[in-house]
N, C-alpha and C positions, 0 to 999 in steps of 0.2 A: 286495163289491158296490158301496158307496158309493165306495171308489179306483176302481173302471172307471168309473161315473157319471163321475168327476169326470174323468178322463182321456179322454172319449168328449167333453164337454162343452168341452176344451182342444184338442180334436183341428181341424186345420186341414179345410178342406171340399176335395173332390174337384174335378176337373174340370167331374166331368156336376155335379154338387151348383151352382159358382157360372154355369154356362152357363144353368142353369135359372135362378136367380135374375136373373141377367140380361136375359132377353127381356121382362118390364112396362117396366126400365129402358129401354131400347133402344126402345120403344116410346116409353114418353115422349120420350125427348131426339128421336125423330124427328118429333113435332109441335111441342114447345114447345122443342128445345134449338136452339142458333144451329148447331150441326155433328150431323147425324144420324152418330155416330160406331158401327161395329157389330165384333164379334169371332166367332170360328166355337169349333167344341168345340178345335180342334186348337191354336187362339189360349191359350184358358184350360190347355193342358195344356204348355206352354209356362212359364204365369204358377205353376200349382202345384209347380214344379219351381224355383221362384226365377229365372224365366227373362224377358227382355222380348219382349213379344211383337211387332212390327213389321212395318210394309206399306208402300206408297210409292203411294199415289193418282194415277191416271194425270187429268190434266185438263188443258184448253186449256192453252197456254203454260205456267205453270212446276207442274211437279208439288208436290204435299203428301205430304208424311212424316208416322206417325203410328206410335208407342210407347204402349204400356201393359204396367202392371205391379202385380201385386197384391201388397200389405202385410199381415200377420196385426195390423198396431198400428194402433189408432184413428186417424180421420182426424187430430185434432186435432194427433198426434205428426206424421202425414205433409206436413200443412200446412206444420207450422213448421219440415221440413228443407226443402221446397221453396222457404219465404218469407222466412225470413232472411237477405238478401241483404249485411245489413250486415256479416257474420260469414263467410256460404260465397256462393262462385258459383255458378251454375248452366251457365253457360258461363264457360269461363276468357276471360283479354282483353279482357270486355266492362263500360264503362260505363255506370255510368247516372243519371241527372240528371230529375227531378222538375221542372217546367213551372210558371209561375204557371198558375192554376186547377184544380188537380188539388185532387180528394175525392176520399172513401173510395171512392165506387162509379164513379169515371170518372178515372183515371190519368195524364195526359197526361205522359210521358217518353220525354226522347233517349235514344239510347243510340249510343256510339262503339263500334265492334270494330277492335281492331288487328289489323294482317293482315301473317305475314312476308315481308321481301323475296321479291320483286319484284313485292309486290301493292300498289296503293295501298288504305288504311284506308276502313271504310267507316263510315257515319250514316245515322241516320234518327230519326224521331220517331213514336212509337206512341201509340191511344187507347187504355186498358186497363179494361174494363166488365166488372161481374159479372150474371151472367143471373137480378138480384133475383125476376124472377117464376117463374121456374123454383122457385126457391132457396120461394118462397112456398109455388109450386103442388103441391111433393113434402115440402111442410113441413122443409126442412132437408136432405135426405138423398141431394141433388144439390147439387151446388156447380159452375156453369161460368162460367169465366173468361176471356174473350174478346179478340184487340186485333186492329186494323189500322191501318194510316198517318194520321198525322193531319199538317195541312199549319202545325201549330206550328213556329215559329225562335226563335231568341235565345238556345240553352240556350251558358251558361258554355264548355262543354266540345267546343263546334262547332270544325273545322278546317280551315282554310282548304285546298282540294286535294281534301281529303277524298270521296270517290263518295256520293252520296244516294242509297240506295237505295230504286227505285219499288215495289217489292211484295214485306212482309211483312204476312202475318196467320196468325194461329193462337190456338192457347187449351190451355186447363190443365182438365182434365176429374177432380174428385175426387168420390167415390161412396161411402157406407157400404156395403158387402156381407158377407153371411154372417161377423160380427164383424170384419172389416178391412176394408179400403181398397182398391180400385180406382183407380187413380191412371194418368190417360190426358197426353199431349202431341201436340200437332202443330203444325207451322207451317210455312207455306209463303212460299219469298222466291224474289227474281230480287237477287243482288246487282250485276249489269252489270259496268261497267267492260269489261275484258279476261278475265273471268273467265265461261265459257260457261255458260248456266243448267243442263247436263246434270253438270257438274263440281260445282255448287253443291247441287243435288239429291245428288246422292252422297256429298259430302260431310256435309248434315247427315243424310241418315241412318244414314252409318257411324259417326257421333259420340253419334246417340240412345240406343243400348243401353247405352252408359257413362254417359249422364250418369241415366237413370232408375236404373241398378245401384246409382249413387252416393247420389242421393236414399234410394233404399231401405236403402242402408246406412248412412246420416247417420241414421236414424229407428230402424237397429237396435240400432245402439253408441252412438250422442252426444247423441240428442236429448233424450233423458229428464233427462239430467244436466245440457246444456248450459240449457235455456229455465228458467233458475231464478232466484229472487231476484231482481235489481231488473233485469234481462232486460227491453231493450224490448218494446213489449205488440205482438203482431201479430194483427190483425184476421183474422177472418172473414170469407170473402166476404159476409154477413150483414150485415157490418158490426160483429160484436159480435166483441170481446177472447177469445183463449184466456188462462184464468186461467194462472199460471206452473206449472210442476210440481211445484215443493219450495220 
């Protein structure tokens, strides 16, 4: 009896089980969250399957791509494959450069993406904000993290020719659920140039399901091992430190 306890109690939760858990959520983030982001049963049978669940939001001018994926490991392990950027990418080719005036809770960073021939490279500069009151008003157990354009220059890594691109925004959506992680992405861009915005749509979101597969498997295999010992400290959206792991 106590081994089925304890294996009932290890046991991952069903579809209907985190759908359920999910509609207060979904409720909240649609009053107080910056993106009312929502998933159906067929989304979460997707995610209990190790699968990314994905959609491509139809809206004025440039559509929004949006991925989620559930983790059986604590947020704190999902954070820090997501946020250590000094170590893994999240997107390959991509730069990024910190801004004078950037704090903990307001980010301002360029960021260059190269792009192969016969594409010119492109830039831009992001505000990068946590939704503190959120983060207050569910005591912790929302974390949303938001950016769009900000009309900062000077960074180091600027290139002359380079395309600036006029619209990026999106955000990074992490959620305690039935003992794991909910872990959401969207962002929506027009990179211009020669490059038509229905090609650019398609592109990030045939590149979504790999990069959340990848997150979620940095946090299956390496992350417990990697954040250790004198490991730069990476904040919480909170603001507060994850202790190191060992």
């Amino acid at each position: 009896m106590i081994a089925l306890l304890a294996a009932l109690a290890l046991a991952e939760p069903t579809s209907e089980e985190l759908h359920a858990a999910w509609q207060p959520v979904r409720q909240i983030l649609a009053s107080d969250g910056t993106y009312a982001l929502d998933w159906d049963q067929d989304d979460f049978e997707q995610m209990v399957k190790g699968k990314v669940a994905k959609r491509r939001e139809r809206l004025d001018g440039t559509d929004r791509v949006i991925g989620v994926v559930w983790s059986p490991h604590p947020r704190d392990v999902v954070w820090v494959a997501v946020q250590d950027d000094e170590h893994w990418d999240v997107v390959s080719g991509l730069v990024d450069e910190d801004l004078p005036g950037t704090t903990p809770d307001s980010r301002i960073l360029f960021q260059h993406l190269e792009l192969p021939w016969p594409f010119t490279n492109r830039q831009w500069t992001i505000r990068v904000v946590n939704n503190t009151e959120l983060i207050t008003k569910t005591k912790g157990s929302i974390w949303e993290r938001t950016w769009g354009l900000d009309p900062t220059r000077g960074a180091t890594a600027e290139e002359d020719g380079a395309v600036w691109v006029d619209v990026n925004d999106g955000g990074w959506l992490a959620i305690d659920l039935l003992g794991g992680t909910l872990l959401a992405y969207h962002v929506r861009t027009r990179i211009g140039g020669n490059v038509p915005d229905e090609v650019a749509v398609q592109y990030a979101y045939s590149t979504l399901g790999g990069m959340l597969k990848e997150i979620a498997r940095r946090a299956d295999e390496e992350t417990l091992e990697h954040y250790v010992g004198d490991h730069r400290a990476i904040r919480r959206p909170d603001g507060t430190h994850i202790a190191v792991f060992k």
